[in-house]
C-alpha positions in Angstrom: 209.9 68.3 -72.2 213.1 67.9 -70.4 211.7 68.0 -67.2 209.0 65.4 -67.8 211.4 63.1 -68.8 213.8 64.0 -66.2 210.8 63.1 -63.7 210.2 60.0 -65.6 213.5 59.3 -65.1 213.9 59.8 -61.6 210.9 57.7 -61.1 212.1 54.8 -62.6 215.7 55.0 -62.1 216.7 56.7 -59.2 215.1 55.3 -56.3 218.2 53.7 -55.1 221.5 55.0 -54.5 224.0 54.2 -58.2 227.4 54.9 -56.4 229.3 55.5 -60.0 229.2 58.2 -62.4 229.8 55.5 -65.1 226.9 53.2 -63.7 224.5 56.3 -64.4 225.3 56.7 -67.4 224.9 53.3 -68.4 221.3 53.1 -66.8 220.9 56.6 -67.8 221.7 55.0 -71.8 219.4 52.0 -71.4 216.5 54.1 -69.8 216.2 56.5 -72.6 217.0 53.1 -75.5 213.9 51.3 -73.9 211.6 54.7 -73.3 212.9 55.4 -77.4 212.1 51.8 -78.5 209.1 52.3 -77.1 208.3 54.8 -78.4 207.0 56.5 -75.1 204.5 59.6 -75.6 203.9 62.6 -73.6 200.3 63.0 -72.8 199.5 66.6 -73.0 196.7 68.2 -71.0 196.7 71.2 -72.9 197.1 72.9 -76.5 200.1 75.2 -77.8 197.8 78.0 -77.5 196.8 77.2 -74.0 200.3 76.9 -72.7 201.2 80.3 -74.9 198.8 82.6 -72.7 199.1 80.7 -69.4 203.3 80.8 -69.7 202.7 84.4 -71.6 204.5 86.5 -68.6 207.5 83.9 -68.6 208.1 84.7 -72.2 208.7 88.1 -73.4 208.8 87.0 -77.4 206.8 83.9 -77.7 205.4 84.4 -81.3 203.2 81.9 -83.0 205.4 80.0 -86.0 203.1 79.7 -89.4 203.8 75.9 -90.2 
């Protein structure tokens, strides 16, 4: 999930040059306060299972968890 919202980010945020470290991490605060606010949702193409036996060889240990 990290890495969708990083790319969310990046799309909306860093098409321009922010010259400050502080600068980012204001807009870096606000995106994530308005994405939160609204309470933005991940679309996911595919189930747990799915993503279990396509990412299988990437995870030595992945183990179903009995809710």
């Amino acid at each position: 999930m990290a890495e969708i919202a990083f790319s969310a980010f990046s799309r909306q945020c860093l098409a321009r040059r922010i010259g400050a470290m502080e600068r980012l991490t204001q807009e870096a605060v606000a995106w994530q306060d308005r994405r939160n606010q609204e309470a933005i949702k991940i679309g996911w193409s595919f189930t747990t299972d799915v993503a279990r036996a396509k990412l299988k060889n990437r995870y030595q240990t992945a183990q179903k968890i009995a809710l």
